[in-house]
Every structure is written in structure tokens, then in C-alpha cells.
N, C-alpha and C positions, 0 to 999 in steps of 0.2 A: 504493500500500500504506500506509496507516494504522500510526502508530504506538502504543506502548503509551502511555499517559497516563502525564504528570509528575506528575502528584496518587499516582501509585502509591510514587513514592518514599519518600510519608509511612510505610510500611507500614514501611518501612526503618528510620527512624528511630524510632518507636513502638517496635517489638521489639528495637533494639540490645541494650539494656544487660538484662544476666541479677541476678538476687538472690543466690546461693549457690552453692555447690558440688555436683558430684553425687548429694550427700544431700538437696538441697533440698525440703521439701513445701510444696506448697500448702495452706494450714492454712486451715479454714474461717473462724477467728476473724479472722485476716488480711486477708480481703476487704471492699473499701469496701460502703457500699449500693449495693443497682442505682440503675443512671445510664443516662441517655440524656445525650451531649455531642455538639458540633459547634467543628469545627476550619476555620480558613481555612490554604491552604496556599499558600506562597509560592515565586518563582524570584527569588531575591535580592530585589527589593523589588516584583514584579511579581504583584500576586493572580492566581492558573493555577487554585486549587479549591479545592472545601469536602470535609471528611471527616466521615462522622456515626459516633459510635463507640459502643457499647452492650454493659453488664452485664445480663444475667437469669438469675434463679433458674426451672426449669422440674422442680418436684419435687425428684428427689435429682440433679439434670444443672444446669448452669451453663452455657449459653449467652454468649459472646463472640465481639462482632462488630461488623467496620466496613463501609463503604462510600463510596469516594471518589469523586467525579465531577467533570469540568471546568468551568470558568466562563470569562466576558468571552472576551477573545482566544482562551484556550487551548480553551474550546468550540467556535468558529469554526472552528478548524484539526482538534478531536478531534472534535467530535459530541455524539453518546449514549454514549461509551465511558463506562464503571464499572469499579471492578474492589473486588471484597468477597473479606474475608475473613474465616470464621467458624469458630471452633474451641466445641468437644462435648466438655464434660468432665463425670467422674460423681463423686458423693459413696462416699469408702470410708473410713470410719472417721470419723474426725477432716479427713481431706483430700481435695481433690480432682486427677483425674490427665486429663488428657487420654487421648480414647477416639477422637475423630478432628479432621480437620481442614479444610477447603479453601480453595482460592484459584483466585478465578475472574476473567478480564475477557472484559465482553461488547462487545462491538462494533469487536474486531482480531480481524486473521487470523493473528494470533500463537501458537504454543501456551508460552502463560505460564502454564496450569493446573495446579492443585500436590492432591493428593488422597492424606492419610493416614489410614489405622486402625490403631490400636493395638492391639495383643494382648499383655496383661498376664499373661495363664498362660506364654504360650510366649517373654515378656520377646523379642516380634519386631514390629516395624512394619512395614506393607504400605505400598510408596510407589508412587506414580504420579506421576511430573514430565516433564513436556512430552511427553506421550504413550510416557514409557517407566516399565514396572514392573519392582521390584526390592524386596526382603527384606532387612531391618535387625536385626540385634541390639542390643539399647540397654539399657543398663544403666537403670533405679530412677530412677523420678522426671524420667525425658526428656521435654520439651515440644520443640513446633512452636516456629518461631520467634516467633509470633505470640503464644499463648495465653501463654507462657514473661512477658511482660511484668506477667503479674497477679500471679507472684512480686513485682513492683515495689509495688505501692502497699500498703503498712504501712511501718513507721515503721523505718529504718535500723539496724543496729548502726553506732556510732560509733569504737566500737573496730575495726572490720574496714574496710579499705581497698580490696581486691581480693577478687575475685570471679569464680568461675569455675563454669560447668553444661552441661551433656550439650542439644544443641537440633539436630533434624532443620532444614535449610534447603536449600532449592533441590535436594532430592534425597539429601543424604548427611548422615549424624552427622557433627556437629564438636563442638570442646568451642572456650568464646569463654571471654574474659575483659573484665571490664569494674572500672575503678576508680569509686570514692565522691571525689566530691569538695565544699568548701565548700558549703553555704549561700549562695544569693545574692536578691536581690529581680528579681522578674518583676511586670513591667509587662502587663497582661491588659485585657479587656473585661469581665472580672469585678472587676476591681481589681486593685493592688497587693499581692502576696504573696509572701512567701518560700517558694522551696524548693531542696528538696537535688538535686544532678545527678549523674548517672552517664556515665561516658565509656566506650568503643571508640573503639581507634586501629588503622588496618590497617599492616600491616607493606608498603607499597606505595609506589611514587613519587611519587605525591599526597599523600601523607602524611593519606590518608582520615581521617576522624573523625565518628563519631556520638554527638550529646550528647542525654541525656533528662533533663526538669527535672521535678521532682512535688514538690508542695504541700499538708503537715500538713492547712491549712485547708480544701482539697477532699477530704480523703480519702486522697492520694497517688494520684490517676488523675491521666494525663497531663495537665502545664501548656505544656510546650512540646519539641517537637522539633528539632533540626537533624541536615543533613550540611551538614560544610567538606571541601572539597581543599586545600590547599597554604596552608590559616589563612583563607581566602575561604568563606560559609555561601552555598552554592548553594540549597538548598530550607532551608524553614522550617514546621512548622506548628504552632500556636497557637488555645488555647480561646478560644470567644467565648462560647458559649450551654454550662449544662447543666443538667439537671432528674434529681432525686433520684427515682424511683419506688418 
């Protein structure tokens, strides 16, 4: 039996950290240009894969979406596994909201598949996760775990530390918190640059932690990822290549 691919963790850490509070909008002016980027993802210093990540505008919808696949050893052991996930959001007003969502890997016999649609009249999400369906009420401005990160790239309040928002994941509404913290320099394939980081800490014996770094000078799209257990960074992933479209 095949396991689910380590590159999936990236997806993890990419969607940690939230923007705002339950008021939060996705504001049009807010979003970076479309991008096409690519990420190497690591097992502590061991390259396991590449993640390709992409912004597009398709009329008044906004298309966001990655895809991660294995490399060197951890191909050997996975194969063809991928696992993508792509979130459907639509223009209303001034903002955009998520209208659906998926998550998919192809080549386990795993049911990791995650499939939402939105219904904005009846303020209800239709969830499908691991082959079971189930009806959400969600408050105003709820994103997937996923799309929820493009609250991230614009330019921080400095006065606000904590940060809290409404995000369907793995099945159920939760509300997360995540803090702001320093400024620091990232060492990249694109250079040297500064940016600001956001944290999630789980309240668990690992003393779990997902950190997201983003960088003024890209835009504020993803510069780098981790998860740490116990102050140890198990996975890692990191921009190498992106193109502006």
C-alpha cells in the first residue's frame, strides 16, 4: 500500500497562517500579479519535491492552485503520486470569496480527497472529505484552508499582532489563530530578501509549529515554509523559480 507523499505537507504549511479576523475580505487591490512559482520541498535537509504554485485571473473568477510531486529518492519509493490543490473564487464587489475548492492525490489508494462548494445565499458549504458528505454553516468571508493564504500577500498591519479567521479544513469549520512576527532576511534562489513571518503553534505534545515567511519584494507570495515538532523543522519548502504573467 503506497503512501501519501511528503511533498503534501507543503500544502500545510502554505495555508497555516490566516490574515484577519472573521470580517476579513479578500480585497481585489490586495492581490499580487498572476504568478506562476516553483518551490523545492525538503525533509530536514533531504530534497523529497518540487511544488508548482499559480495565480490567474479567468474573467471575474480567480483561479489558485498548486501541485506537488516527488523527486530523487522520494520518487523511487512514491512514483507518479501528485497531489493538487485548487481553489474557484469569484469577483463581488470590490472582493473576492471562495465558490469552491479541491484536493486531490492521484496515485494512493488513500481517500485524502477534500471537495467544497460554497453557497453564499444560504451562508452553507457542501463538504465532501474522505468520501463523506456533510452541510456547514459559516459565517462571512470563510475560506478553505488553502485559498485562505491569499489573505496573506499584501502588506501587514504593524500594529496588529494576532490574528484570527473562520477556514473549513479537513472537513469541519475551525477558527485558527496565527501571530505576526519580526522581519527577518531569507536567503532564496532568487536572492536575499527580507520578509515578515506568520506563526501557528498547536496546543499538542510536539509543540507543532507552522511558520510562513513573505517578501515586500515579491509581492508577498510565498518565500518560504516550515513545520517544526519539538523546535526540530521536519519539512521545509522554498522558492526557487517565479515568473510574473
Amino acid at each position: 500500500m503506497k503512501k501519501c507523499p511528503a511533498t503534501a505537507v507543503v500544502f500545510l504549511l502554505l495555508a497555516a497562517p490566516g490574515w484577519s479576523g472573521t470580517g476579513a475580505t479578500l480585497r481585489a487591490q490586495h492581490l499580487p500579479p498572476q504568478f506562476e512559482a516553483v518551490y523545492e520541498v525538503r525533509k530536514g535537509d533531504l530534497l523529497i519535491g518540487k511544488m508548482q504554485l499559480s495565480l490567474r485571473k479567468e474573467g471575474d473568477k480567480l483561479v489558485y492552485k498548486s501541485r506537488a510531486f516527488p523527486v530523487g529518492i522520494a520518487a523511487a519509493v512514491m512514483g507518479n503520486q501528485e497531489k493538487t490543490y485548487r481553489a474557484l473564487l469569484e469577483k463581488t464587489k470590490d472582493h473576492y470569496r471562495t465558490v469552491e475548492f479541491k484536493h486531490e492525490v492521484s496515485g494512493s489508494d488513500k481517500g485524502y480527497s477534500e471537495h467544497y462548494t460554497f453557497d453564499w445565499n444560504s451562508h452553507t458549504a457542501h463538504v465532501r472529505y474522505k468520501d463523506r458528505n456533510s452541510t456547514l454553516n459559516i459565517p462571512p468571508h470563510t475560506f478553505d484552508s488553502f485559498s485562505v493564504q491569499l489573505l496573506l500577500m499584501r502588506e501587514p498591519d504593524s500594529e496588529v499582532t494576532s490574528y484570527t479567521y473562520p477556514v473549513i479544513s479537513k472537513g469541519r469549520l475551525k477558527d485558527y489563530e496565527y501571530k505576526l512576527e519580526l522581519d527577518q532576511p531569507i536567503q532564496t534562489k532568487l536572492g536575499n530578501v527580507t520578509a515578515h513571518r506568520f506563526v501557528r503553534e498547536k496546543n499538542d505534545k510536539k509543540r507543532t509549529r507552522y511558520t510562513g515567511w513573505y517578501s515586500q519584494s515579491l509581492y508577498y507570495i510565498p518565500v518560504r515554509s516550515e513545520k517544526s515538532r519539538n523546535g526540530k523543522i521536519e519539512y521545509s519548502a522554498q522558492i526557487t523559480e517565479v515568473t510574473w504573467l
